[in-house]
C-alpha positions in Angstrom: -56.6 49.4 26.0 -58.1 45.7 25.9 -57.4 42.7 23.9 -59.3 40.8 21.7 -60.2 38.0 23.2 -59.0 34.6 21.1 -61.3 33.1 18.7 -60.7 30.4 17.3 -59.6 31.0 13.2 -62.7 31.7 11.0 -61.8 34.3 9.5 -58.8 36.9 9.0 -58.9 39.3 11.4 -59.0 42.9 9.9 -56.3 45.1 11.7 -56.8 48.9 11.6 -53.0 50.5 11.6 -53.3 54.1 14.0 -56.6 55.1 12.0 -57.1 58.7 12.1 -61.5 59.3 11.6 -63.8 57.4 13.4 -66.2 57.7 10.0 -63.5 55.3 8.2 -63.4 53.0 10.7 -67.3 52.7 11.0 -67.0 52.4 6.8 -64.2 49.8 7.3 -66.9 47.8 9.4 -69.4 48.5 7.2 -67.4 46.6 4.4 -66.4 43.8 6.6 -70.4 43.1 7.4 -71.0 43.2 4.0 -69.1 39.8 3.5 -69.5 38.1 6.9 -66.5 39.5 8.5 -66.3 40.9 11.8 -63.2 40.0 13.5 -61.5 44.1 13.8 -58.8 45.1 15.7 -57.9 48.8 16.1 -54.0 49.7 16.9 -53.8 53.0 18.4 -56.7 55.0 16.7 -55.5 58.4 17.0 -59.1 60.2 18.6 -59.0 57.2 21.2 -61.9 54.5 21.7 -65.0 54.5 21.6 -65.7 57.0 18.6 -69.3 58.2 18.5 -68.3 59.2 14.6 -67.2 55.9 14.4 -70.7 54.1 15.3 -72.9 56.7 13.3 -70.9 55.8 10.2 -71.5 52.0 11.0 -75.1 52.3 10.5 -76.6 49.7 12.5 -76.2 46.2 12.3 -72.3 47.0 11.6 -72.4 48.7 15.5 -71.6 45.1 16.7 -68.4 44.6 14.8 -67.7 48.2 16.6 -68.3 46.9 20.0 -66.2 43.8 19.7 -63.7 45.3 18.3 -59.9 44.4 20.2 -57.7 48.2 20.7 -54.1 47.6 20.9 -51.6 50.1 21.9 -48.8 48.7 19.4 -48.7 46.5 16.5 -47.1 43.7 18.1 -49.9 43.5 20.7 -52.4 43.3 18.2 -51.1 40.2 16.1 -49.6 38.2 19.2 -51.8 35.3 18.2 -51.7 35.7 14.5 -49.4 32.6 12.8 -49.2 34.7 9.1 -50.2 38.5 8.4 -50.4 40.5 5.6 -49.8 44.0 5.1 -52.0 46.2 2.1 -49.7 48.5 0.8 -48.5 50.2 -2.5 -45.0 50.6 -1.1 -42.9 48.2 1.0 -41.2 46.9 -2.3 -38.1 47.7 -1.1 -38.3 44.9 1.6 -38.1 41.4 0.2 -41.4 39.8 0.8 -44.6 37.6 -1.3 -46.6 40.2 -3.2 -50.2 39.4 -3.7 -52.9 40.8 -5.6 -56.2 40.8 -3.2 -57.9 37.6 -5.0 -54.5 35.5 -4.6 -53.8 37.0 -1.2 -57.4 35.7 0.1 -57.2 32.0 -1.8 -53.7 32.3 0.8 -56.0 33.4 3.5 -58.3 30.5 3.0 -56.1 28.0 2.3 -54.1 28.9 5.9 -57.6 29.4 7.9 -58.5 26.2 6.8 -55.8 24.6 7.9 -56.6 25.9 11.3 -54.0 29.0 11.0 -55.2 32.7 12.4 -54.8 34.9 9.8 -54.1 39.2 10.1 -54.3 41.8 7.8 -53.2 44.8 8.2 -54.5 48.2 7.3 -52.7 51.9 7.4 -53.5 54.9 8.4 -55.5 57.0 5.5 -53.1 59.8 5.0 -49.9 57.7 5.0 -50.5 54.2 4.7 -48.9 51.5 6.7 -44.8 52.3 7.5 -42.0 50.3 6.6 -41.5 49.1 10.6 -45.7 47.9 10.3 -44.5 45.9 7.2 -41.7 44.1 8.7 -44.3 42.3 11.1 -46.1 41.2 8.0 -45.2 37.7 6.2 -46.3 39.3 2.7 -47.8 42.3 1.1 -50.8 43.2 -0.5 -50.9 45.6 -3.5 -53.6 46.4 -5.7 -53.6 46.4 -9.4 -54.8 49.9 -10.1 -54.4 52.7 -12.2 -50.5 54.1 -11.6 -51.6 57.4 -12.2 -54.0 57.8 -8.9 -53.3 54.7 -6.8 -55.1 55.5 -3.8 -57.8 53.8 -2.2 -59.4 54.9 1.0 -59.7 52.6 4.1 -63.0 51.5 3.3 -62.3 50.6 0.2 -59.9 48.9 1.1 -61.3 46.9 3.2 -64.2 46.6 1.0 -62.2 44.9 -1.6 -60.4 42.7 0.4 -63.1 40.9 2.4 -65.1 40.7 -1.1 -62.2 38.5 -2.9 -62.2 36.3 1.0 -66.0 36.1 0.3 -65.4 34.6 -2.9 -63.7 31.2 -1.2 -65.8 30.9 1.7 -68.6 28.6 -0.1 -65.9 25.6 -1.0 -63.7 25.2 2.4 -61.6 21.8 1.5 -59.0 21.7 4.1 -55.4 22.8 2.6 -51.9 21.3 3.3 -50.0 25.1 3.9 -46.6 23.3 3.7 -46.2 22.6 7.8 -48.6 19.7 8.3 -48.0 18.2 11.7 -46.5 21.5 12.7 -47.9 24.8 14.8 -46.5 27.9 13.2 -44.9 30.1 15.5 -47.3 33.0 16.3 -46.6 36.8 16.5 -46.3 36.7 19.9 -43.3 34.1 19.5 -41.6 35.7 16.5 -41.5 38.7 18.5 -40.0 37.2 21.3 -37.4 35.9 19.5 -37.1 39.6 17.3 -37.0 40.9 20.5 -34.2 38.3 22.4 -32.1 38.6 19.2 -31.9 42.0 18.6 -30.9 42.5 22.4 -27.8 40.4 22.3 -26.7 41.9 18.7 -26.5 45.4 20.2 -24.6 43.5 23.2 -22.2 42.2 21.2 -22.0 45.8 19.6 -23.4 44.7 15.5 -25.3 47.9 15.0 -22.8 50.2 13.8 -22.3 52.7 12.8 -25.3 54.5 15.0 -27.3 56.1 12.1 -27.8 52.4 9.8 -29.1 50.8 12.9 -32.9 51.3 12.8 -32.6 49.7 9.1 -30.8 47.0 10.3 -32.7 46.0 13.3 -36.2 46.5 10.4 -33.9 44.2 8.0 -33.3 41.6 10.8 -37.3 41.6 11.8 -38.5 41.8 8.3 -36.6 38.2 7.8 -38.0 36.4 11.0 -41.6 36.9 9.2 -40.5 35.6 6.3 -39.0 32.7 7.4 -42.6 31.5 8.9 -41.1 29.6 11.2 -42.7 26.8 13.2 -43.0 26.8 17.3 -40.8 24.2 17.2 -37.9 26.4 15.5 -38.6 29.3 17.3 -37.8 27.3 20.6 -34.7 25.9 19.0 -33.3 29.2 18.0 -33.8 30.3 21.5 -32.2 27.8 22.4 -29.1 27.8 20.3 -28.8 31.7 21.5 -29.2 30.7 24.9 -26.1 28.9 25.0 -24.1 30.5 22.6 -24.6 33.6 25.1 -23.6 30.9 28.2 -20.7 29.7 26.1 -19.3 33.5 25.7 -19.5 33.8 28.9 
């Protein structure tokens, strides 16, 4: 599979969780032409890639946010570069994290791409919707305000909605302050390292037990590195601190 190559931060970039039908994803690009978006990045599409259904569905002009389109084997992979993600979901409550409707989600979106931040969201898979282990790599959630008695929206609608309310702020682009002015947030890539390093000394040192609460552990412990938004700077330092803690155990 091959990466997406960098751009520089434009626009969100529309992540596609393991999609299932190549039709959905050529709707999904459908909806993000609509509103000037065509930054898409595929994780694991389950009939593989490139998807003939995929391309009749995009009807045209939407081909072209089809053939640039980044495939990613993992999550991980596909938001490496991405300094602050969010995940569409109607579940995930459970994990402590921002919830946004769409049009305060995007006014985020803006606001951060602005500022010169690179900016994910993520999508599910349309018969399951993004899992608890997707939503820990996300800084804050995305839930939609409809009816509680049939909540579910398809993944072009989705889309569709989302990349509308982003439309809606791309006409008056002052530059924001997100908070970290003089700072570079630490991108996915970093966070994961540092997920990654943690994690690896914890089970070392023997923390996850017993056995069976360790997978909600380790989700606990990466759900709180995206929330913490940490710069590079920090992400560094807490390498470091490890680093000689680890020594110093020694």
């Amino acid at each position: 599979m091959q990466d997406h190559p960098t751009t520089p931060p434009s626009q969100p970039v529309i992540v596609l969780v393991r999609p299932q039908m190549g039709e959905n994803i050529g709707a999904a690009a459908r909806a993000m032409l609509n509103f000037s978006l065509n930054q898409m990045r595929l994780v694991d599409p389950r009939d593989g890639w490139p998807n003939p259904k995929a391309v009749t569905m995009a009807a045209g002009a939407a081909g072209r946010v089809l053939d640039h389109a980044g495939v990613f084997k993992d999550l991980p992979g596909a938001l490496h570069d991405c300094d602050f993600v969010f995940a569409t979901t109607a579940r995930g409550r459970e994990l402590p994290k921002p919830i946004y409707t769409p049009e305060a989600a995007m006014a985020e979106a803006h606001q951060r791409i602005s500022a010169g931040q690179k900016v994910g969201i993520l999508f599910g898979p349309e018969r399951t919707g993004l899992e608890n282990d997707d939503i820990t790599r996300a800084n804050a959630i995305i839930t939609v305000p409809v009816n509680p008695e049939f909540f579910s929206l398809n993944l072009g609608q989705a889309v569709l909605l989302t990349a509308y309310e982003y439309s809606r702020h791309t006409h008056a682009a002052p530059a924001i302050n997100p908070g970290l002015d003089g700072f570079t947030p630490a991108n996915g890539q970093e966070v994961e390292a540092w997920g990654d390093r943690m994690e690896d000394a914890l089970e070392q040192a023997g923390f996850f037990h017993p056995a069976e609460k360790a997978p909600m552990m380790k989700r606990n412990l990466r759900n709180m590195w995206t929330r913490f938004q940490m710069t590079r700077q920090e992400a560094q330092t807490l390498h470091g601190a490890l680093k000689q803690l680890l020594r110093g155990k020694g």
